[in-house]
C-alpha positions as CSV (number, residue, x, y, z in Angstrom):
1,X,-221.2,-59.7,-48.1
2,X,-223.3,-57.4,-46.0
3,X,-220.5,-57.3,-43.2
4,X,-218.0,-56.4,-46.1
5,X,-220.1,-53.6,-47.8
6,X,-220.8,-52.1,-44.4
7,X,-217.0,-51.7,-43.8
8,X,-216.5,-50.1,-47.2
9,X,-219.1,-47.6,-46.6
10,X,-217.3,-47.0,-43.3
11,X,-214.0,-46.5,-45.3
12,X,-215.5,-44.3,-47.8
13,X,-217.4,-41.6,-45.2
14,X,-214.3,-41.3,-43.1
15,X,-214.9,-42.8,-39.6
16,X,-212.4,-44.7,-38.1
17,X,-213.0,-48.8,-37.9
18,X,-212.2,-48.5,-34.4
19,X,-212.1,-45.2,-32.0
20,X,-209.8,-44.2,-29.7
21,X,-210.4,-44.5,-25.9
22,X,-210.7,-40.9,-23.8
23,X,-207.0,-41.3,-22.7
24,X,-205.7,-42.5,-25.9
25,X,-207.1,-39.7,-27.8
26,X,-206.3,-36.7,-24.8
27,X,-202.8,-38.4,-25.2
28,X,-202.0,-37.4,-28.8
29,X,-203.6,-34.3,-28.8
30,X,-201.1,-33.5,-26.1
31,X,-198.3,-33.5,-28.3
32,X,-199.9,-31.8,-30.9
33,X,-200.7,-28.8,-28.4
34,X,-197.3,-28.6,-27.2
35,X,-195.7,-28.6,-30.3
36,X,-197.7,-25.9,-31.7
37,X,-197.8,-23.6,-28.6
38,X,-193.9,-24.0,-28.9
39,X,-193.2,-23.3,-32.5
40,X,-195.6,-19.7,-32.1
41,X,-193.9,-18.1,-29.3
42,X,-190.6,-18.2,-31.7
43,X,-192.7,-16.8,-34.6
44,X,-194.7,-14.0,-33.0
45,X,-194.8,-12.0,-30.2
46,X,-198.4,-11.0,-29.2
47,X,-200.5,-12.9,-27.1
48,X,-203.4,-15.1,-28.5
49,X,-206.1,-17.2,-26.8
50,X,-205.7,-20.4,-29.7
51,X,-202.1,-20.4,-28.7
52,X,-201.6,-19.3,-25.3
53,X,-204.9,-19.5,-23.0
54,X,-206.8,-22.6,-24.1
55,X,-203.3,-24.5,-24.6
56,X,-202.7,-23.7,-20.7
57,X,-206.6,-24.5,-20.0
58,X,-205.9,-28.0,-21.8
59,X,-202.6,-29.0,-21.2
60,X,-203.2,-28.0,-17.0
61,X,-206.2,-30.3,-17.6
62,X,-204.7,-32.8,-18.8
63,X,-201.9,-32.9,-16.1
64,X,-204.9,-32.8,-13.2
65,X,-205.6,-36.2,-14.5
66,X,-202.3,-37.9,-15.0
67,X,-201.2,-37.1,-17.8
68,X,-197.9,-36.3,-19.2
69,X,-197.4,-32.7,-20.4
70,X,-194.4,-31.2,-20.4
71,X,-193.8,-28.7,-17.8
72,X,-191.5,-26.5,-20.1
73,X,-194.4,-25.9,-22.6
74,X,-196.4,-24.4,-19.8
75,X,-193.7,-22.7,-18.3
76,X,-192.9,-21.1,-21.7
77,X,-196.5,-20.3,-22.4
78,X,-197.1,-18.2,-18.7
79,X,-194.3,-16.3,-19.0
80,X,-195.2,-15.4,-22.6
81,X,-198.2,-14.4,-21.2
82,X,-197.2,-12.1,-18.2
83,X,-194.4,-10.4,-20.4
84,X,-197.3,-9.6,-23.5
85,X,-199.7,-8.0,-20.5
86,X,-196.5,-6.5,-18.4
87,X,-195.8,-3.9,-21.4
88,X,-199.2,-2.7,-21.1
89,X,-199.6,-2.9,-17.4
90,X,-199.6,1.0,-16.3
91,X,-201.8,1.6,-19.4
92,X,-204.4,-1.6,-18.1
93,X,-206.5,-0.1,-15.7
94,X,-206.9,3.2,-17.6
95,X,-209.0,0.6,-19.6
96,X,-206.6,0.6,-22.6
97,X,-203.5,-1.9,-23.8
98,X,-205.5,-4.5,-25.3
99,X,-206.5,-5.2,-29.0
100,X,-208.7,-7.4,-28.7
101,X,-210.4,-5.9,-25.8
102,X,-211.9,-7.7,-22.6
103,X,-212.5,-10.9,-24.1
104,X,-208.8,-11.3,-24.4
105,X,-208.0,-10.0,-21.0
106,X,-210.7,-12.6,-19.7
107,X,-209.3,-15.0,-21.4
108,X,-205.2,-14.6,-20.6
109,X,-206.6,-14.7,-16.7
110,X,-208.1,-17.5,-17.4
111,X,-205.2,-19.4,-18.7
112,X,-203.0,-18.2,-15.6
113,X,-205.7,-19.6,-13.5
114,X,-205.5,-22.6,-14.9
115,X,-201.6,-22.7,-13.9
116,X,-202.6,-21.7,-10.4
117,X,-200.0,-18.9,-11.3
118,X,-200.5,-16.7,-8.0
119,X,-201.3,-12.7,-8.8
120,X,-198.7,-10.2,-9.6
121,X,-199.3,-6.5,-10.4
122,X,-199.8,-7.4,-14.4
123,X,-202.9,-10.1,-13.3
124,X,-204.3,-7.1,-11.1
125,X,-203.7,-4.6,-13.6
126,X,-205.6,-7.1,-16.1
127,X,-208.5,-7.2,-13.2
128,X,-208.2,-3.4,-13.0
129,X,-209.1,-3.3,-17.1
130,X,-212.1,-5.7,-16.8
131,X,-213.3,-3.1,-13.9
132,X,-212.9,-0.4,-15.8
133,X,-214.5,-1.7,-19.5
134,X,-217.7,-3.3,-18.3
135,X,-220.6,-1.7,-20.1
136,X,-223.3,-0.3,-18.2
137,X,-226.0,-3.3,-18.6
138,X,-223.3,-5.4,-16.9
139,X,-222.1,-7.2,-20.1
140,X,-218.6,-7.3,-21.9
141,X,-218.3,-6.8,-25.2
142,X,-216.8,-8.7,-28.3
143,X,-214.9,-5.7,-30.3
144,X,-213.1,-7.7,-32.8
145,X,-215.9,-10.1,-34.3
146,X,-214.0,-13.5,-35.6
147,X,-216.4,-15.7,-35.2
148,X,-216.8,-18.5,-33.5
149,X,-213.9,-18.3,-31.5
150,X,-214.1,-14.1,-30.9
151,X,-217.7,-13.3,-31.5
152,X,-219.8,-14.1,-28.4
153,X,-220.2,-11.2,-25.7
154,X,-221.2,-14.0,-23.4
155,X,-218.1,-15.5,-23.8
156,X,-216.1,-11.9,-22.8
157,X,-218.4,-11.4,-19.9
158,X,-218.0,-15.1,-18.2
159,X,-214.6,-14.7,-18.6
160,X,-214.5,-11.4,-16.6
161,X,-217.1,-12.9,-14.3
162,X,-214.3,-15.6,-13.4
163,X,-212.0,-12.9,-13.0
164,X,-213.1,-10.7,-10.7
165,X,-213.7,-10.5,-6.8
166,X,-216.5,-12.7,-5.8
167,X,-218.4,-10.0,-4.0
168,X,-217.8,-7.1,-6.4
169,X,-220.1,-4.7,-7.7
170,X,-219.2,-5.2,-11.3
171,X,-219.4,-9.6,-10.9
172,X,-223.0,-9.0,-9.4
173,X,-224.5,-6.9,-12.4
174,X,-222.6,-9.4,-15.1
175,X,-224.1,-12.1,-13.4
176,X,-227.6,-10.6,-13.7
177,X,-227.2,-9.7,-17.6
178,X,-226.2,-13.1,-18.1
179,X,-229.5,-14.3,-16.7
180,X,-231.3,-12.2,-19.0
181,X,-229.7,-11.9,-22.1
182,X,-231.0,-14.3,-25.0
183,X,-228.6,-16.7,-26.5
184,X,-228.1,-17.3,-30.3
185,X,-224.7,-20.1,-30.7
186,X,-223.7,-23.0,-28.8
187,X,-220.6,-20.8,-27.6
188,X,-223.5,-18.1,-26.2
189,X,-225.0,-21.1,-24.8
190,X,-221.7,-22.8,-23.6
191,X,-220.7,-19.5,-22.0
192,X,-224.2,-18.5,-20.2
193,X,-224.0,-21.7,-18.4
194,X,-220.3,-21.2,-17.3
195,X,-220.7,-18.0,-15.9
196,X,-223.9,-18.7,-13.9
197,X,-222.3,-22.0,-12.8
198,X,-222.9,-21.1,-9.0
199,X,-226.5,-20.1,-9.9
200,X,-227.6,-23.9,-10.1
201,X,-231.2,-23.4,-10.9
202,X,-230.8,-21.2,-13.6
203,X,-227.5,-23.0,-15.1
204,X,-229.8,-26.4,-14.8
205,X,-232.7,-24.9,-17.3
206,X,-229.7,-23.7,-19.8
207,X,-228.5,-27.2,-20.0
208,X,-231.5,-28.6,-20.8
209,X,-231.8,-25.9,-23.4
210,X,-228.2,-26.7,-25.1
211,X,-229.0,-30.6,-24.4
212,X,-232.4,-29.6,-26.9
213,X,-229.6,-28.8,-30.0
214,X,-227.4,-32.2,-29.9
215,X,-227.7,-33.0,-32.9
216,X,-228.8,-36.8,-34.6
217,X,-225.3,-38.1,-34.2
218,X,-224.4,-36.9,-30.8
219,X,-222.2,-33.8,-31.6
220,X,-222.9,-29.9,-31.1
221,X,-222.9,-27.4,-33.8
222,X,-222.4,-24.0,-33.8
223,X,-225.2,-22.7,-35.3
224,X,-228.2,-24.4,-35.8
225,X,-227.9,-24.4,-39.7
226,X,-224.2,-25.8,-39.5
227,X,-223.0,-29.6,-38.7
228,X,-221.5,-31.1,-35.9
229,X,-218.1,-29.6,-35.1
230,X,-215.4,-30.6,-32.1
231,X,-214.8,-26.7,-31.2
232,X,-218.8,-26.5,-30.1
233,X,-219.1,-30.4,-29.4
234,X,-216.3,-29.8,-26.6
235,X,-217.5,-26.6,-25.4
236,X,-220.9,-28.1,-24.8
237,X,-219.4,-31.2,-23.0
238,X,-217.1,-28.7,-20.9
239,X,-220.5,-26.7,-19.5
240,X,-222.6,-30.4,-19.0
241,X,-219.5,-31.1,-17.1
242,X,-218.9,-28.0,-15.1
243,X,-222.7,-28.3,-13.8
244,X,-222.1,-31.7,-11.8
245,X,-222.9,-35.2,-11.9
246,X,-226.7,-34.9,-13.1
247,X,-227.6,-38.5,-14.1
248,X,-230.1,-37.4,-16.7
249,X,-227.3,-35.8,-18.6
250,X,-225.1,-39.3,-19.0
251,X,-226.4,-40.5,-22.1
252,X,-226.1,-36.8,-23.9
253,X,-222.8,-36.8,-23.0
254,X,-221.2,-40.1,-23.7
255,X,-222.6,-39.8,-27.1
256,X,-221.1,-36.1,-27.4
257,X,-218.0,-38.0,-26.6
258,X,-217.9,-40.3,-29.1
259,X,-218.8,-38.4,-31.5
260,X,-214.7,-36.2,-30.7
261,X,-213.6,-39.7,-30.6
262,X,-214.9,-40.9,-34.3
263,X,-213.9,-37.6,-35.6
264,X,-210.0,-37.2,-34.2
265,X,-207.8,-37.2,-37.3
266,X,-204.7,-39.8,-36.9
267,X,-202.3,-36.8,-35.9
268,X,-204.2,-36.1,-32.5
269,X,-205.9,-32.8,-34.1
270,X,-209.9,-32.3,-34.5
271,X,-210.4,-30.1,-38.1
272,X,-212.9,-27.6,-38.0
273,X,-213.1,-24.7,-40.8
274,X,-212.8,-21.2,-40.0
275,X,-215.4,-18.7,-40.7
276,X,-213.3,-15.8,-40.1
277,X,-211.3,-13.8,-42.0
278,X,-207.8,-13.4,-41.7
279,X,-205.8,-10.6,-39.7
280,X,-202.3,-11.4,-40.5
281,X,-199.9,-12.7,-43.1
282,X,-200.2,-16.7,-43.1
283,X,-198.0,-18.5,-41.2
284,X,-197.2,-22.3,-40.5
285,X,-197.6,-22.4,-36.5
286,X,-197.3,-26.4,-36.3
287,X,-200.6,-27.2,-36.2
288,X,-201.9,-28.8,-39.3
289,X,-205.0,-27.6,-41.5
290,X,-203.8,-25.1,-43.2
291,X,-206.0,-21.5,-42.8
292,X,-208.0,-23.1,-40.7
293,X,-204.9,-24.0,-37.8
294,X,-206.0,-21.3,-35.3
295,X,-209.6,-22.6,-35.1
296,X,-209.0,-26.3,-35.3
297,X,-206.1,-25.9,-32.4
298,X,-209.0,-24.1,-30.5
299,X,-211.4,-27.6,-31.2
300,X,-208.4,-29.7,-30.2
301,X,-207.9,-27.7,-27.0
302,X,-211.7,-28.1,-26.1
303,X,-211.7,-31.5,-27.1
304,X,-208.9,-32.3,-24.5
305,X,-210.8,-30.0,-22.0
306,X,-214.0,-32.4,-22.5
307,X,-212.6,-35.5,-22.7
308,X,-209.5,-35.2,-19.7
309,X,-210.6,-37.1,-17.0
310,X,-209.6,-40.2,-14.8
């Protein structure tokens, strides 16, 4: 009787009798991704970071460990990019062209990275707009606040930071705002560490910072006064990750990884509700959830980032 309630209280709450594996779960979100990042290029024409860079971050991923992704998808999505940033290209390093500013510069590099796609004139002319945008303390800055997924100015300045000559001038002073600047959000958090990735001592103290707001059941949150969520639970795995194989940092992690496994809905997609409020007309991009698709194909896309590996 005890064995039967505890599977009806199991049922009731939501969580899945049995979760998927890493490879089983990366595997369905997949074809989720590629269906969605698809289906928006033929609705609109401007350039996004939920449907063009972290799709290309993910899906590149993905492939790096064996997995199937289909080669058209991120064909489809680099072009789209290049031909967005080409239109603008003479008015890029004038500081000027972009909507959303450096953060969605940063982050259409970072998608071509991720593609290994080798620089043209429109990547240097993207450079040449991070040069000429940084703000005098060495940061970036979020002009467009839509939060979580545009509203960190740690997140606009790592991305430059990965974007620019590793000796520059401008690199050099973002690094050293980074270092001091105070961190409210996991993405803040996430972010910080990213960008001082190469500064080991300083990226080790972060972690052990962002390891202090797991919550009880193993995911990341947010904010502090919000629960667990897969867009800050895979960001958070994604910077553990990115600062190497510290033993001490196992546990945190496996349980931050079962926590995106007990929460994957059966259709490959993570749901996480939007805090921001809409810029355009409603649309049905593929992605289920409803108003809150953009955000929860952002969760899925850092979801696949975290859990993609051999």
């Amino acid at each position: 009787m005890k064995i039967l309630c505890a599977l009806c209280v199991t049922v009731l709450i939501g969580f899945p009798a049995s979760a998927a594996t890493k490879r089983e779960a990366v595997a369905k979100a997949i074809l989720l991704i590629e269906k969605t990042a698809g289906i928006y290029i033929k609705k609109r024409d401007c350039f996004t970071c939920h449907h063009q860079a972290l799709p290309l971050m993910a899906l590149s991923r993905a492939k790096q460990f064996g997995f199937k992704v289909n080669e058209k998808v991120i064909k489809a999505q680099t072009e789209f990019t290049l031909e967005y940033f080409s239109d603008r290209q003479d008015r890029l390093p004038k500081g000027q062209g972009v909507v959303g500013g450096p953060y969605t510069a940063g982050y259409a590099l970072a998608g071509l990275r991720a593609v290994n796609f080798r620089p043209n004139e429109t990547s240097k002319a993207l450079i040449a707009y991070l040069q000429k945008t940084q703000n005098q303390d060495g940061s970036w800055r979020i002009r467009t606040h839509r939060p979580p997924l545009e509203d960190s100015h740690f997140t606009a300045t790592t991305l430059a930071v990965k974007s620019l000559p590793s000796k520059s001038a401008e690199r050099k002073r973002a690094l050293q705002w980074l270092e001091k600047a105070e961190p409210q959000s996991t993405e803040d958090r996430v972010f910080q560490i990213l960008g001082l990735g190469s500064e080991l001592k300083a990226a080790l103290g972060l972690a052990v910072k962002l390891l202090a707001t797991q919550k009880n059941d193993g995911g990341f949150a947010q904010l502090p006064d919000m629960e667990s969520d897969a867009y800050a639970t895979g960001q958070a795995l994604v910077a553990l990750r990115a600062i190497g194989g510290i033993k001490k940092f196992e546990p945190a992690k496996q349980r931050g990884e079962q926590w995106l496994l007990n929460h994957q809905k059966p259709d490959g997609s993570w749901h996480v509700k939007t805090r921001s409020h809409p810029i355009q007309k409603y649309f049905e991009s593929g992605f289920p959830h409803g108003k809150d698709q953009f955000i929860s194909l952002s969760a899925t896309c850092w979801a696949v980032l975290a859990l993609a590996e051999k």
